[in-house]
N, CA, C and O atoms as CSV, one atom per row, in Angstrom:
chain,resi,resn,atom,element,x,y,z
A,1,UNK,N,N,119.375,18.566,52.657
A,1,UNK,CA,C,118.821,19.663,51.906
A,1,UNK,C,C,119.304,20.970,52.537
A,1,UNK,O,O,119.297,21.193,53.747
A,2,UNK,N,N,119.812,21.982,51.390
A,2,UNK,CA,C,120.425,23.255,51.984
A,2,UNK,C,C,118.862,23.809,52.384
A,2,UNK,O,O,117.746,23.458,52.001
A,3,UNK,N,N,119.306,24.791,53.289
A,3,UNK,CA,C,118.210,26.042,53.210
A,3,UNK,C,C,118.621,27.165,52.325
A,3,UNK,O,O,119.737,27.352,51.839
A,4,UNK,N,N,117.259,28.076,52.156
A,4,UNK,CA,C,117.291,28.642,51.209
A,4,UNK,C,C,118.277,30.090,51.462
A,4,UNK,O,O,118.514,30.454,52.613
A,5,UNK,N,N,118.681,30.669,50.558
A,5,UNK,CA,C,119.409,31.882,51.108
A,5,UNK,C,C,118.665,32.643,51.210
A,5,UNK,O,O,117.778,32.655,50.357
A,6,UNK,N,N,118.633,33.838,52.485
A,6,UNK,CA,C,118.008,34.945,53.077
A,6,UNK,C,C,117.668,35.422,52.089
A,6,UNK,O,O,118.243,35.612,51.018
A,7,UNK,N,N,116.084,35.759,52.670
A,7,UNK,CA,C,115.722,37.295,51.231
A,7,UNK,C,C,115.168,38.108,52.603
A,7,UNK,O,O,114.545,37.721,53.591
A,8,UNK,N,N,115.750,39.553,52.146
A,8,UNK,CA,C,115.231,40.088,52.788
A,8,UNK,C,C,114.191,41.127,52.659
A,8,UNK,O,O,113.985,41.375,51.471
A,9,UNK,N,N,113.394,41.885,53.545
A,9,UNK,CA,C,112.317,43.133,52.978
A,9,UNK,C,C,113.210,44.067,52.117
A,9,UNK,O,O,112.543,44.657,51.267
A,10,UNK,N,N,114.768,44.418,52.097
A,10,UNK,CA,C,115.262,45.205,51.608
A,10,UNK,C,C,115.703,44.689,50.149
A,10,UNK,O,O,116.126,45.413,49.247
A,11,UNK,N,N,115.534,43.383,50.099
A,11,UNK,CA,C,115.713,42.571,48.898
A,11,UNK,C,C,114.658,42.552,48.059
A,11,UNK,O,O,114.794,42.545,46.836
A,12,UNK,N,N,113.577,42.541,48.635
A,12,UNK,CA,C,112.721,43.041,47.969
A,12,UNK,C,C,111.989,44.161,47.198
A,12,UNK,O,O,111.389,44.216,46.124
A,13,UNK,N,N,112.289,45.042,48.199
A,13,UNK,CA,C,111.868,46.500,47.773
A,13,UNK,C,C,113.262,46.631,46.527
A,13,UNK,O,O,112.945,46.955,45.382
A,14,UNK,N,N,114.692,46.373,46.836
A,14,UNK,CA,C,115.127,46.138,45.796
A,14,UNK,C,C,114.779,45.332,44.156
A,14,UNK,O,O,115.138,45.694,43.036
A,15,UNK,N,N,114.007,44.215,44.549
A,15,UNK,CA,C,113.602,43.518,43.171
A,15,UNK,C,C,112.351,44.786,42.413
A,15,UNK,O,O,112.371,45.214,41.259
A,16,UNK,N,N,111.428,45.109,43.447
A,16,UNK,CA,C,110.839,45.865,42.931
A,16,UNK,C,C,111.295,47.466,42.181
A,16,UNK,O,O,111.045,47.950,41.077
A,17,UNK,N,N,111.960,47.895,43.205
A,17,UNK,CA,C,112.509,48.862,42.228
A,17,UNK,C,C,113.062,49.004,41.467
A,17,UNK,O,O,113.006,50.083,40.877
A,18,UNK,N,N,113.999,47.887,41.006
A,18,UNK,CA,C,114.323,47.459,39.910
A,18,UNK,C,C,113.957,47.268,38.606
A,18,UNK,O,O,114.543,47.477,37.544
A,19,UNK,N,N,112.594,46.718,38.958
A,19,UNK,CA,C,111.140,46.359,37.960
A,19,UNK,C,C,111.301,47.816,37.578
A,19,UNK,O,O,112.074,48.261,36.729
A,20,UNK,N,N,110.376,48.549,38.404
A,20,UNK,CA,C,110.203,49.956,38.079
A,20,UNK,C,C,111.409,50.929,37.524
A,20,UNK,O,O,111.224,51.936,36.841
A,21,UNK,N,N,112.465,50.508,37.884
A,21,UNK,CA,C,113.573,51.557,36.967
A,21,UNK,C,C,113.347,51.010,35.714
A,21,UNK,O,O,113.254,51.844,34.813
A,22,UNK,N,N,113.172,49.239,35.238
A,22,UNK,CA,C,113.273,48.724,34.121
A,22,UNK,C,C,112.224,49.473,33.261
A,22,UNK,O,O,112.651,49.912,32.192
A,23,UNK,N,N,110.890,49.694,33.562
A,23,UNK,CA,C,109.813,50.085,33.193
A,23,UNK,C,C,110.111,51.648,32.413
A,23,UNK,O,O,109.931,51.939,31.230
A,24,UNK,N,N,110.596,52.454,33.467
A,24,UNK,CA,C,111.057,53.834,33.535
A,24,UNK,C,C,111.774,53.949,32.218
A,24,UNK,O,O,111.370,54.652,31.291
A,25,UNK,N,N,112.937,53.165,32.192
A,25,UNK,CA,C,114.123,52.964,30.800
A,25,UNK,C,C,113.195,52.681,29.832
A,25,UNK,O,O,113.117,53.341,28.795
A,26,UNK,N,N,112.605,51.907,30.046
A,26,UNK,CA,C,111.872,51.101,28.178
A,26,UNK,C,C,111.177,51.810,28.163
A,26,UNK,O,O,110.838,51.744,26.982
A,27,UNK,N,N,110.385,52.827,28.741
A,27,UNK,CA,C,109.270,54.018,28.185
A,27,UNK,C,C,110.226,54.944,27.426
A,27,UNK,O,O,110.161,55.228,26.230
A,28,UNK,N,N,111.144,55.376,28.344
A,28,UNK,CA,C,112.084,56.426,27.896
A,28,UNK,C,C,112.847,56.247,26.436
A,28,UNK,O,O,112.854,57.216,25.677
A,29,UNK,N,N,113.400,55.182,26.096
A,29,UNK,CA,C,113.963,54.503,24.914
A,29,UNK,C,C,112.706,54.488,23.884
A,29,UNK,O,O,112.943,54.763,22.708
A,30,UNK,N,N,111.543,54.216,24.231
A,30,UNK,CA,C,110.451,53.943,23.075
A,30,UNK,C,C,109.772,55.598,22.703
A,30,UNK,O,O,109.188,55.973,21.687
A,31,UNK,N,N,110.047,56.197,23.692
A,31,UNK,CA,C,109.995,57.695,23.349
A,31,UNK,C,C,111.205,58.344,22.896
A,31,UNK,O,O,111.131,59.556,22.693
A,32,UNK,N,N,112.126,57.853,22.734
A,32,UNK,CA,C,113.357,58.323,22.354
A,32,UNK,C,C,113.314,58.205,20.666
A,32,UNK,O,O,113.572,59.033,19.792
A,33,UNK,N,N,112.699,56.248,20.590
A,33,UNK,CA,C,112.792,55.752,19.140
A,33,UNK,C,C,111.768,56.569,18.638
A,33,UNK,O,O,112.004,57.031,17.522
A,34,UNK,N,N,110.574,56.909,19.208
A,34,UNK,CA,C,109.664,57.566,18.440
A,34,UNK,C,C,109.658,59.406,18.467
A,34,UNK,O,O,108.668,60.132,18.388
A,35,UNK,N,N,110.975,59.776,18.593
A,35,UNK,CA,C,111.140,60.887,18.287
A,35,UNK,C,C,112.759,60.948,17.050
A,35,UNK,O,O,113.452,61.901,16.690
A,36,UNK,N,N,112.811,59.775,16.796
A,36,UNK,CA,C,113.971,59.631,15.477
A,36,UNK,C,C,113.550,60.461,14.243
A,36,UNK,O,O,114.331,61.061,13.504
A,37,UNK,N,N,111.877,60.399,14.094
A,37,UNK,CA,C,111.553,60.738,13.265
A,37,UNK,C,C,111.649,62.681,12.749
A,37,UNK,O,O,111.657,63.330,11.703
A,38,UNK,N,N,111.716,63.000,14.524
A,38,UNK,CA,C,111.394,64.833,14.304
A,38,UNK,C,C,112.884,65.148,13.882
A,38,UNK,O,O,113.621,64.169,13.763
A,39,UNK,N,N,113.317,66.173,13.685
A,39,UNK,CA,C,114.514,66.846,13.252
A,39,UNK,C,C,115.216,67.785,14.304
A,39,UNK,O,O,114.536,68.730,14.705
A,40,UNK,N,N,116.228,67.672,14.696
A,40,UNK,CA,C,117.441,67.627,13.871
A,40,UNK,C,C,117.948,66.102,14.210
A,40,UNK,O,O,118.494,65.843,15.283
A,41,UNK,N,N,117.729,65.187,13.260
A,41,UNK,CA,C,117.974,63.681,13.667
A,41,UNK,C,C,119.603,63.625,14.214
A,41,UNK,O,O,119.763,62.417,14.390
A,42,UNK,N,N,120.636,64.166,14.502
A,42,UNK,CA,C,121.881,63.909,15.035
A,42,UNK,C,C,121.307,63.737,16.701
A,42,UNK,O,O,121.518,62.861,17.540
A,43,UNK,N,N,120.637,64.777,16.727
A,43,UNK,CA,C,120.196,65.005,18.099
A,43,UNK,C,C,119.163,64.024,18.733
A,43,UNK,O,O,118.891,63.881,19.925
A,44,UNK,N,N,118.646,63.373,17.627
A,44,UNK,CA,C,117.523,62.447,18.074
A,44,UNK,C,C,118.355,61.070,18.179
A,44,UNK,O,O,117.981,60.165,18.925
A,45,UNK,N,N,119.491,60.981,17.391
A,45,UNK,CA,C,119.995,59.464,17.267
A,45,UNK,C,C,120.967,59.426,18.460
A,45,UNK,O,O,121.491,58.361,18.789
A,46,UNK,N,N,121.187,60.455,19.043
A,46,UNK,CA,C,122.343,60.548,20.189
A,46,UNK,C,C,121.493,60.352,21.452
A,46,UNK,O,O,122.103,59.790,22.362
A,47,UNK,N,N,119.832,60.793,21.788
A,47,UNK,CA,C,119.162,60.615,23.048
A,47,UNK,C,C,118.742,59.091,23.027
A,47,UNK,O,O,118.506,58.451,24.052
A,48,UNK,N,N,118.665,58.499,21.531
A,48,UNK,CA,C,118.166,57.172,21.760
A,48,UNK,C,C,119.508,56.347,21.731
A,48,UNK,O,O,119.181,55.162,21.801
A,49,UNK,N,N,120.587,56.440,21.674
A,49,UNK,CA,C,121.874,55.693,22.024
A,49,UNK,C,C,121.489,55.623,23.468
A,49,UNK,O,O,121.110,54.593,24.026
A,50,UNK,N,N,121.663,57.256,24.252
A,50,UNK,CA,C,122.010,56.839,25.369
A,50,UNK,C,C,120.687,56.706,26.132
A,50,UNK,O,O,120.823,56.861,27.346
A,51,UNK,N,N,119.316,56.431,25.670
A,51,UNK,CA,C,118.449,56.132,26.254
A,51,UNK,C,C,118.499,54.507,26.410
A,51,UNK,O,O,118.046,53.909,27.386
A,52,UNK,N,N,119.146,53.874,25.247
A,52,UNK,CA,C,119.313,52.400,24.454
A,52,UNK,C,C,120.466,51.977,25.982
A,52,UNK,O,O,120.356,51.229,26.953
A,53,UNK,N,N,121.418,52.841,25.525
A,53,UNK,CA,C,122.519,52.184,26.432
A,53,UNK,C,C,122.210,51.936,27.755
A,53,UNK,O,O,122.459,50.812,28.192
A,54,UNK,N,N,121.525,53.090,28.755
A,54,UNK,CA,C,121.215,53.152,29.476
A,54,UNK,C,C,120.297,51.970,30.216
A,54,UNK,O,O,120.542,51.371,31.263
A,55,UNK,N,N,119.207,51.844,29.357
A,55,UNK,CA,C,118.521,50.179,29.960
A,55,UNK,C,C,119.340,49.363,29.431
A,55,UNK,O,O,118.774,48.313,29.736
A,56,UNK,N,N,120.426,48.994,28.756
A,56,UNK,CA,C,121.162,47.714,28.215
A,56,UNK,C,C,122.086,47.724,29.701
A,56,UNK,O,O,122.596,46.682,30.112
A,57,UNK,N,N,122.181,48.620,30.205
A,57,UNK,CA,C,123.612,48.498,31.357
A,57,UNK,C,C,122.635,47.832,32.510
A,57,UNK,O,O,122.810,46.717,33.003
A,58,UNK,N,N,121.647,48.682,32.811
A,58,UNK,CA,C,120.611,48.495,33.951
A,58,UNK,C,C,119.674,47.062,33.941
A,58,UNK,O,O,118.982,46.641,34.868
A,59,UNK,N,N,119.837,46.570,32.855
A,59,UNK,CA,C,119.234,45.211,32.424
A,59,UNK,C,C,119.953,44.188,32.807
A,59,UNK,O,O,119.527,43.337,33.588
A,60,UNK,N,N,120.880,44.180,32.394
A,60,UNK,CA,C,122.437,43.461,32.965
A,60,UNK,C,C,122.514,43.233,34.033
A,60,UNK,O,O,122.516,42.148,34.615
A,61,UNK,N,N,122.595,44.366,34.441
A,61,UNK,CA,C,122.458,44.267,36.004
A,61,UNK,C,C,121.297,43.433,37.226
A,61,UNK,O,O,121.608,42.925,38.303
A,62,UNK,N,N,120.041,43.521,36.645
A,62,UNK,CA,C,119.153,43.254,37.350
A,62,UNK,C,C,119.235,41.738,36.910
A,62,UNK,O,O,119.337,40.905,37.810
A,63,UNK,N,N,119.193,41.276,35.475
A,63,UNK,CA,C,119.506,40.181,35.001
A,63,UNK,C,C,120.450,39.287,35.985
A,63,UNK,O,O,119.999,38.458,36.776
A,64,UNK,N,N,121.659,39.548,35.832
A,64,UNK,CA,C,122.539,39.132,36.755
A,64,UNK,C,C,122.437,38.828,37.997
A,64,UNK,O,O,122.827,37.764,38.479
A,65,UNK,N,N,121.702,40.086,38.839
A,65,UNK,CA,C,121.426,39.908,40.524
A,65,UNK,C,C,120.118,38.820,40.482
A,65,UNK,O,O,119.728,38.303,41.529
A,66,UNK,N,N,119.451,38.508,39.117
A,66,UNK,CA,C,118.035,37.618,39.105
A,66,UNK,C,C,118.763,36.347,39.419
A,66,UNK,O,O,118.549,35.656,40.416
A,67,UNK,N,N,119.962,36.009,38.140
A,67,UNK,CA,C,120.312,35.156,37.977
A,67,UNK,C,C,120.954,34.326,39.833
A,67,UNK,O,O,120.668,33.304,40.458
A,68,UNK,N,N,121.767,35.346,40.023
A,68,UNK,CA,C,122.954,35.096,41.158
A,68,UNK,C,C,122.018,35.165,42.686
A,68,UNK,O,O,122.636,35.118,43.750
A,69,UNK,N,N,120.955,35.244,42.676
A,69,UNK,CA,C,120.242,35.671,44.084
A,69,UNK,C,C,118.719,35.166,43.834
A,69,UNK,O,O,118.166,34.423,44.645
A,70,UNK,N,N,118.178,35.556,42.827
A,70,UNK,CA,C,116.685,35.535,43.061
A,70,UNK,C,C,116.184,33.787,42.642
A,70,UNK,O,O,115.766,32.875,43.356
A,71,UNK,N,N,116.437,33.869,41.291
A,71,UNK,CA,C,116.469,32.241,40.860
A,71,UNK,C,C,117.105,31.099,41.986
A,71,UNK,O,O,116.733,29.946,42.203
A,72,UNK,N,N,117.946,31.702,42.457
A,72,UNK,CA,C,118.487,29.898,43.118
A,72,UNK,C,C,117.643,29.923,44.085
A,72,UNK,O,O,117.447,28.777,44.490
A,73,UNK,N,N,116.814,31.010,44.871
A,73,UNK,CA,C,116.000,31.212,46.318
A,73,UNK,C,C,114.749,30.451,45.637
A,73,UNK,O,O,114.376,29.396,46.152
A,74,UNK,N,N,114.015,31.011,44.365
A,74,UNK,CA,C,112.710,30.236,43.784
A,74,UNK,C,C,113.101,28.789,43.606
A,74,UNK,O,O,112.341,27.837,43.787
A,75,UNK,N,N,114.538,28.712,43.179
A,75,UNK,CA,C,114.878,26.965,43.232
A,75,UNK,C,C,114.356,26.184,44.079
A,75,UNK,O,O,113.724,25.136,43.947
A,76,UNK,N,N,114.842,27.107,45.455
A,76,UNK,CA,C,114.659,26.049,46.540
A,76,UNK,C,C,113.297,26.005,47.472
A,76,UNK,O,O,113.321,25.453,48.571
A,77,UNK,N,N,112.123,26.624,46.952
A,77,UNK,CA,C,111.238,26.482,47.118
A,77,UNK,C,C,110.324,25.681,45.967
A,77,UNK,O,O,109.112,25.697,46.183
A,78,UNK,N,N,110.712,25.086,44.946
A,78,UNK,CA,C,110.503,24.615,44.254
A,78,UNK,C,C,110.400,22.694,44.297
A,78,UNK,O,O,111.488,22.120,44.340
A,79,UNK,N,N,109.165,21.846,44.285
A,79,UNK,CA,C,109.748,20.450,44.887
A,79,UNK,C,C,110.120,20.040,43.770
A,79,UNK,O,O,109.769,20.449,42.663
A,80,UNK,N,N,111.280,18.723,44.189
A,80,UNK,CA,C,112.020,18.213,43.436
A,80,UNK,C,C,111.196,16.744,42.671
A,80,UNK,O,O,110.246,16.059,43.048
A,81,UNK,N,N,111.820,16.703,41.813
A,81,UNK,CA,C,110.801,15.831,41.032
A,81,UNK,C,C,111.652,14.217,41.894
A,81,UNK,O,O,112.685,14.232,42.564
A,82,UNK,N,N,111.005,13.310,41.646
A,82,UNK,CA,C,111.341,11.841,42.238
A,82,UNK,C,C,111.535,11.002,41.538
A,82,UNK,O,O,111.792,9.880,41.976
């Protein structure tokens, strides 16, 4: 049986802030969508692109480092079935 790969306190405070940037983006985007409605809509459809884009890049990202780091560490604390 491997051991598990290092997590560290800085890995953590990383997962968490992560959370919290995620949080930060999806408020920002849902205030973005709910200002489509005021005028001058060019201006409203251009803050919610790059409010949109903005958590789609940052999602990815955290997604990815979940996938490649965090998941295989919960793997291996996980017992194996028999």
């Amino acid at each position: 049986m491997s051991s598990p790969p290092p997590f560290t306190r800085e890995d953590f405070e990383r997962l968490l802030a992560d959370q919290q940037q995620l949080i930060e983006l999806m408020n920002q985007l849902e205030y973005q969508m709910y200002r489509l409605g005021e005028l001058p809509p060019d201006e409203r459809v251009t803050d919610c692109q790059q409010a949109g884009g903005t958590l789609i890049g940052v999602l990815r990202g955290v997604l990815f480092r979940n996938d490649q780091h965090i998941f295989p560490l919960l793997d291996t604390l996980l017992p194996r079935d028999q």
